[in-house]
N, C-alpha and C positions, 0 to 999 in steps of 0.2 A: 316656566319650563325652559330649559337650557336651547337656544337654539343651535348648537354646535354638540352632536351628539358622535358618542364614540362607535366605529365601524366595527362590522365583524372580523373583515379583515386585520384589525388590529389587533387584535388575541393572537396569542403563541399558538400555532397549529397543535401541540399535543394538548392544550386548553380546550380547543373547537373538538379536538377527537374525541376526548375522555368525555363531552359535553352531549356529544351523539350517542354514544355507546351508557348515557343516564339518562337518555330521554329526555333532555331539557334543549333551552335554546334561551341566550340572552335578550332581552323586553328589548334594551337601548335602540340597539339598533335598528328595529320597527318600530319604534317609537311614531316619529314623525308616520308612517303609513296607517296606523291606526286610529292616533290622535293628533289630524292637522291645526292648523292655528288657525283660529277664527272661524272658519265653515269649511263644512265636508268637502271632499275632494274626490267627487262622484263618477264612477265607471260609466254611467249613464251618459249617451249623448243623443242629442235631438234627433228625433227619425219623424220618416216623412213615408207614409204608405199615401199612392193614390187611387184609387179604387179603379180610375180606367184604367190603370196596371196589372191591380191583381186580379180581377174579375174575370178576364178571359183566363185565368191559369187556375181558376176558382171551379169554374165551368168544366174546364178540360178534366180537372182532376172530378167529377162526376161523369165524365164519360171513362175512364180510366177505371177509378174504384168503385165498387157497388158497396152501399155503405153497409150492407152485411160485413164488407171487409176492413170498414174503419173503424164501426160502432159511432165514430164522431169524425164529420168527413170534415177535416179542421187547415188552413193554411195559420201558420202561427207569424207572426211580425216580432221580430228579431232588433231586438237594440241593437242599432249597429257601434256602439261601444264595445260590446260583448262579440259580435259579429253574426251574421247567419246559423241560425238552425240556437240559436240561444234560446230558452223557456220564459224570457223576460222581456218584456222593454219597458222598465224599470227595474227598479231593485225588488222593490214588492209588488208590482202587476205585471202578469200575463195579460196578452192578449191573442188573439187568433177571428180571421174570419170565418163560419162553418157557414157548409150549404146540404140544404136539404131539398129534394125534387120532388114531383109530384108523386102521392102515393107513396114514398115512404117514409120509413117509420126507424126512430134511434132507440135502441134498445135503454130500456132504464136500469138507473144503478142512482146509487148514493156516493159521496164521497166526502171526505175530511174538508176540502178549501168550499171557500162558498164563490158562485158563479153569480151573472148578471149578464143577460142579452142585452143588446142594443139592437131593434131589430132596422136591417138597412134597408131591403128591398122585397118586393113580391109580399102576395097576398094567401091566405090560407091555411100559413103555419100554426104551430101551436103547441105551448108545452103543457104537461100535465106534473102538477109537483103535487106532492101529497093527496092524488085526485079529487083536485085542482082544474079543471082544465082553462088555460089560459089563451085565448087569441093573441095572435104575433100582427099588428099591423105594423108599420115605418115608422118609424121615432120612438115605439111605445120600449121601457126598460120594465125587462122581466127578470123578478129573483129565483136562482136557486139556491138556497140558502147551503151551509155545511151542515150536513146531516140527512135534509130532505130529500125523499125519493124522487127522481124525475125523469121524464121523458118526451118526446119529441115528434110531432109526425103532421104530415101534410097530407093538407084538401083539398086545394085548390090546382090551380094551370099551368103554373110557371115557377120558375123555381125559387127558393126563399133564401135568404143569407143574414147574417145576426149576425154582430160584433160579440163574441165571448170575452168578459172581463173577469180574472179570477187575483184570488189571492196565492195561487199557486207558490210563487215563488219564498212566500214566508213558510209555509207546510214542507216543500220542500228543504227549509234549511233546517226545519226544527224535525225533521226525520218523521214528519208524523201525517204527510199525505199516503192516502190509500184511497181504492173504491170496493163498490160491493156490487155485483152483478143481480137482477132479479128480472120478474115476467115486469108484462106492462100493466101499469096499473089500472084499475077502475074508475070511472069516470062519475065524479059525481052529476046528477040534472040539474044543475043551477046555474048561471051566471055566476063569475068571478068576482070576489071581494070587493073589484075595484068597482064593478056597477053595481051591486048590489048595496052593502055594507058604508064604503067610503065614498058617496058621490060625492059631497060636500066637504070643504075645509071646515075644521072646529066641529064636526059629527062626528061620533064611532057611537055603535050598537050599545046597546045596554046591556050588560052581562051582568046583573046582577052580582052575585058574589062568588062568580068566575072567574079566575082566572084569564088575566088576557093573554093571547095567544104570544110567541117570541116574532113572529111575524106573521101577524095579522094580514098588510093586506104585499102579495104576490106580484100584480102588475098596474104599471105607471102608467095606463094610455097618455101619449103624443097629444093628441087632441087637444087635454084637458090640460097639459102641461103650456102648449103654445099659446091656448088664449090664455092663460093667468101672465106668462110673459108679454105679453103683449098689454093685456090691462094693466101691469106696472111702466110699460113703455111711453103707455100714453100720457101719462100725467109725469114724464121728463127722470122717474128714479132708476137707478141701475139697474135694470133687466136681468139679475142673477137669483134662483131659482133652487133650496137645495131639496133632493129627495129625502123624504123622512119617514120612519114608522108613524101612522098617525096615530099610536094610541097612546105611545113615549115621547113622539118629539125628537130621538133621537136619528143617527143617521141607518141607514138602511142595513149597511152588515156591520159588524165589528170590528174590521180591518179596512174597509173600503168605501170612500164616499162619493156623490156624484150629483154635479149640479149642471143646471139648464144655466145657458145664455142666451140672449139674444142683442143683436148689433145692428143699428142702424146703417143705413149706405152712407157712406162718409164717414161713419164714427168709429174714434180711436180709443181700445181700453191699454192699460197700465195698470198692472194688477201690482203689489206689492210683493217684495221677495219672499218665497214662503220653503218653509224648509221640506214641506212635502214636493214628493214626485208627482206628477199629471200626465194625462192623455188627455186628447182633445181627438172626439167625435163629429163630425162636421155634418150634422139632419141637413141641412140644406142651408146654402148662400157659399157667398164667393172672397176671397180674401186672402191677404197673409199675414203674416206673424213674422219676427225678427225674434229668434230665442239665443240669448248670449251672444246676437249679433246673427247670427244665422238666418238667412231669408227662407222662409219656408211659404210656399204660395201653395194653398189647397182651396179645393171643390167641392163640390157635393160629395157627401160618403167618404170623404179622405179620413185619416188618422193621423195623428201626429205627438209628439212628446216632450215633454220637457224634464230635465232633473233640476232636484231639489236646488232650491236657490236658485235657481234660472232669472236671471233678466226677459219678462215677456213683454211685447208688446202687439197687440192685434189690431189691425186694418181692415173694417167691412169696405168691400167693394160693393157690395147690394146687401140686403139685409139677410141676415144670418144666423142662424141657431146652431148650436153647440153642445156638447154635453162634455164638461169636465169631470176625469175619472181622477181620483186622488186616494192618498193613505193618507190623509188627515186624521180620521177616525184611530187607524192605530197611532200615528204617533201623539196623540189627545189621550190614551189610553197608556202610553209608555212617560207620559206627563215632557215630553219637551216639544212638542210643536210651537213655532215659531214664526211669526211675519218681523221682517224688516222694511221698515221705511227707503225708497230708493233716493 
């Protein structure tokens, strides 16, 4: 491809006129904007939420709004590439903090993007997706998938907060996010998939000649995730972790995937250039990151991000768990995802 490509301003102005008034617009000169040389040339820039930040304005805003008034009482985190009040921090993921306080309850609806809690703090909460009902402990990732009905409400004493992870911003661009309002759902009397059904790795239920479900099991308890990190820690292999269906092996939604880390005190990862976007969830430990040179120093509960192709590099300061959000899965599904050697 030509690197010396012809401007717009080089056309005769009654050329550019007659060009407007037929609807068109010449390729060349966006050329290079669409298709750079060698690797993408990403709006995305590294953001850095720290939870002692937004907590107190998390808080505030439930003394403020009664979440009759939100339906989803949400601070959202703003690429700041994009800049403030943006629906992204990445190209394809949302994210937002929600809080819910004792005794209430978020009305249910369905909608187009499929979600993922990350849940951060407090005890009690709990969602209901296809009654479902799922316990919200710390660390534990709950789906809602695209499609499924769900909703939200708290038992406990103190108030609860959950990382929201969506694929909003792909639904968004293909015109085809919406939701659907409904009552709350019915509760089935059982334990959750994940105690019931999936206690074990390499077990799923016997369904005879049933149909397995599109997602079988709903929530990922924390627990169960930390000690298998940790039993690979011991015996010296990379402590990385991905969530999966267990009855496909595949990743959890179709546009969004999401693994567990864990890091020693002292220990340095280098992860390879990967052409998907990430979020980084911080369950607890202490640390920073250099992303394209950028020093990013977070805590417990922090968020942070990187775009696609990012140079990363992580520094535990005490040992540390993590949850990597990515679009691996769609770009696996668009056939070019890509790792580069550094």
């Amino acid at each position: 491809m030509s690197t010396q490509l012809g401007t717009l301003e080089e056309l005769p102005a009654d050329y550019r006129r007659a060009m407007d008034e037929a609807g068109v617009a010449p390729l060349w000169p966006m050329m290079r904007n669409v298709l750079p040389h060698g690797a993408p040339n990403p709006v995305t820039k590294p953001s850095h939420w720290a939870y002692e930040a937004v907590r107190p304005l998390l808080i505030r805003a439930g003394e403020l709004t009664p979440v009759e008034k939100a339906e989803r009482r949400v601070l959202v985190l703003s690429d700041q590439g994009r800049g403030v009040g943006a629906m992204q921090a990445t190209a394809s993921i949302y994210l937002g903090l929600q809080l819910l306080l004792p005794g209430e309850t978020a009305p249910a609806h369905v909608h187009t993007p499929s979600a993922v809690r990350i849940v951060v703090e407090g005890q009690g909460g709990y969602t209901v997706v296809d009654g479902e009902k799922l316990p919200m402990e710390e660390g534990d990732l709950v789906l809602t998938p695209g499609g499924e009905w769900h909703d939200h409400g708290h038992e406990g004493t103190e108030p609860v907060v959950w990382l929201d992870a969506l694929d909003l911003p792909v639904f968004v661009y293909l015109e085809g996010s919406y939701a659907t309002e409904g009552p709350l759902q019915p509760q089935r009397n059982r334990p959750d998939a994940s105690e019931v059904e999936y206690r074990a790795a390499g077990l799923a239920p016997s369904r005879s000649a049933m149909r397995a479900r599109r997602y079988p099991m709903m929530r990922y308890p924390w627990a169960k995730t930390e000690a298998a990190l940790r039993a690979m820690a011991a015996h010296g292999e990379s402590a990385e972790l991905d969530f999966i269906n267990p009855e496909t092996g595949e990743d959890v939604l179709p546009t969004m995937g999401f693994t567990a880390m864990m890091m020693h005190a002292g220990e340095v990862a280098k992860p390879p250039l990967r052409s998907a976007s990430s979020a980084f969830h911080v369950v607890q430990g202490r640390g920073h990151s250099r992303i394209n040179g950028e020093k990013i120093e977070w805590g417990p509960k922090d968020t942070f991000t990187a775009p696609v192709f990012a140079q990363i590099d992580h520094y535990a300061e005490e040992e540390s768990f993590l949850i990597r959000i990515h679009d691996r899965p769609l770009q696996d599904k668009l056939g070019y995802y890509e790792e580069r050697v550094r």
